[in-house]
KOLKOLZA-519142 format. One line per field, with one value per residue (C-alpha): x, y, z. Coordinates in nm, 4 decimals, decimal comma. Last residue first. Example, Ala and Ser with C-alpha at 12.3 -4.5 7.8 and 13.67 -1.06 7.14 Angstrom:
u <- (1,3670; 1,2300)
v <- (-0,1060; -0,4500)
w <- (0,7140; 0,7800)
! end
This chain:
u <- (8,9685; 9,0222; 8,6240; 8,5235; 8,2300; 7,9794; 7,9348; 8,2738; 8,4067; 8,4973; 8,8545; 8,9489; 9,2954; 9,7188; 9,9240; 10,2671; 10,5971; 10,8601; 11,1706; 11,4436; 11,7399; 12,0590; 12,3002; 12,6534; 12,8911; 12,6205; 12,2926; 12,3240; 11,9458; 11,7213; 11,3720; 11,1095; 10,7594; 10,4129; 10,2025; 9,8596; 9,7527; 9,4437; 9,1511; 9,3100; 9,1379; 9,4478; 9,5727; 9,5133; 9,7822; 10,0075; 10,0000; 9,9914; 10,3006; 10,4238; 10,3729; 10,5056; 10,8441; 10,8289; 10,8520; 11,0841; 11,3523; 11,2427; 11,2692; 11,6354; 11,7365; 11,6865; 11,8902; 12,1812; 12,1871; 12,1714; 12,5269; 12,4795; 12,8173; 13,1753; 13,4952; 13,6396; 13,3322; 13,1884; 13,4099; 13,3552; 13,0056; 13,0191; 13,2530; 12,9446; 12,6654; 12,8408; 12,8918; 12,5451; 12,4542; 12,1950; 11,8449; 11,6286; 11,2647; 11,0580; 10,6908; 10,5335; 10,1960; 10,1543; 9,7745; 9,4344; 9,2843; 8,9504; 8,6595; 8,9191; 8,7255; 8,7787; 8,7875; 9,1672; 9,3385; 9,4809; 9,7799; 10,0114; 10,2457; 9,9865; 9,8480; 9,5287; 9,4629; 9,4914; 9,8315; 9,8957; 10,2500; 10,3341; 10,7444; 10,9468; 11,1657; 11,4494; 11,5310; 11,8735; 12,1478; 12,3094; 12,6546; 12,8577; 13,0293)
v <- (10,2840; 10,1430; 9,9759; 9,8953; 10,1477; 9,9723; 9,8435; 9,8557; 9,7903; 9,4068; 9,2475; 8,8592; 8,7989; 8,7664; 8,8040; 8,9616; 8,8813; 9,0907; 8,9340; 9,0771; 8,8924; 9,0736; 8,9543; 9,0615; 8,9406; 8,6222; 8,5492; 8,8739; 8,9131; 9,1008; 9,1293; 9,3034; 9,3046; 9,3462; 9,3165; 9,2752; 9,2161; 9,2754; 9,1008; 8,7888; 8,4273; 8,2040; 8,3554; 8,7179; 8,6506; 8,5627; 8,8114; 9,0666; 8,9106; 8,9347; 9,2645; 9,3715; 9,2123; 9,3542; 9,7178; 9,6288; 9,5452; 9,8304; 10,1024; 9,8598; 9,9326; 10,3019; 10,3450; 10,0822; 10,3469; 10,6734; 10,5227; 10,7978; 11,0186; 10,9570; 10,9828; 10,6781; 10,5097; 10,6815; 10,4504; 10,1387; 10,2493; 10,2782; 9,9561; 9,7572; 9,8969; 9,8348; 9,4643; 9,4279; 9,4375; 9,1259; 9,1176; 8,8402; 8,8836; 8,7385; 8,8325; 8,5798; 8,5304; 8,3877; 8,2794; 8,3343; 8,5445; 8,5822; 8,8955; 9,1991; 9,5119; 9,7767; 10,1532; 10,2121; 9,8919; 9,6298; 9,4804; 9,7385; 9,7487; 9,7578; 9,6686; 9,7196; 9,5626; 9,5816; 9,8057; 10,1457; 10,3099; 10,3609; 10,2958; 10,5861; 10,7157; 10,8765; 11,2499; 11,3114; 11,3319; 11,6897; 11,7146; 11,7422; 12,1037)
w <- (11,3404; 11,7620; 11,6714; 11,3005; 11,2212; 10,9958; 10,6639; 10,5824; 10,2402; 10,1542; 10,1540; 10,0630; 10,1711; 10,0682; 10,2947; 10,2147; 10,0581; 9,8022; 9,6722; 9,5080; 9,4025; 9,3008; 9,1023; 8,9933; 9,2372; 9,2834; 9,4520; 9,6170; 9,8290; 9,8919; 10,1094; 10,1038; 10,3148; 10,2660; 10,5449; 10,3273; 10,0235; 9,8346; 9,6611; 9,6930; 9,4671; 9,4623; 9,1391; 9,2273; 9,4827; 9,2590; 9,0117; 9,2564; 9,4425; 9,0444; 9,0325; 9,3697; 9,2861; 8,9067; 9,1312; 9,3645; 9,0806; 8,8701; 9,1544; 9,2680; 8,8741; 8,8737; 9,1892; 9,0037; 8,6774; 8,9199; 9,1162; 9,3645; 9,4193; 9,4728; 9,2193; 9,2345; 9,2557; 8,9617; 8,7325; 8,8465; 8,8593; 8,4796; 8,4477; 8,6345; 8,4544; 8,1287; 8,2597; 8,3381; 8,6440; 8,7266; 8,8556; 9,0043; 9,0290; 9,3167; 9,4066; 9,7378; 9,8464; 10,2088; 10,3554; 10,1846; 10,5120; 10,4848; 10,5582; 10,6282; 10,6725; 10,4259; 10,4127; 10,5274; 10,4297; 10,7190; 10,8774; 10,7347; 10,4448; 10,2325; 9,8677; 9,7415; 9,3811; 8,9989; 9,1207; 9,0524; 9,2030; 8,8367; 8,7982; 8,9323; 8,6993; 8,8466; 8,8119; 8,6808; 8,9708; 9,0194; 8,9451; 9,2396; 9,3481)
! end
């Protein structure tokens, strides 16, 4: 029977603002839209990394070093799409997407993209919410 797989650690979920993968956030009503923010990080395996899945790839199983990575990959993404759309005045983003990318046999580019706009809390009902 396979060894289980430590638990990963999952980077904080908290944000300085609302992020979603939808076209709005629950409790708000969007009043501008600032246009397309964009997060990229680009990652690389280093060569331990790389003879260590060598390794569990002849034997089967989750490569637990490359999971962790892709959390901390995504993560920095969001944070700098944060970053940037702070910097051109966003109080949240919205329709956040990923993409990725191999730049190289040992890269990895991850990039994360949304809208970025001005939110304030409802006032009133929004109608179809």
């Amino acid at each position: 029977m396979p060894k289980p797989s430590p638990p990963q650690v999952v980077p904080s979920p908290n944000f300085a603002i609302p992020l979603s993968t939808t076209s709005f956030i629950p409790g708000f009503e969007i009043t501008q839209s600032l246009g397309l923010v964009v997060g990229i990080t680009v990652r690389t395996r280093g060569l331990g990394g790389q003879i260590g899945a060598g390794f569990k790839s002849l034997v089967g199983g989750e490569i637990t070093q490359y999971t962790q990575n892709a959390y901390l990959a995504r993560h920095e993404a969001l944070q700098r799409l944060v970053e940037h759309a702070q910097s051109i005045g966003g109080d949240a983003v919205i329709q956040i997407y990923f993409d990725s990318n191999e730049l190289q046999a040992t890269m990895d580019e991850i990039i994360a993209y949304g809208t970025a706009v001005k939110i304030s809390p409802v006032t009133r009902p929004l109608a179809g919410r």
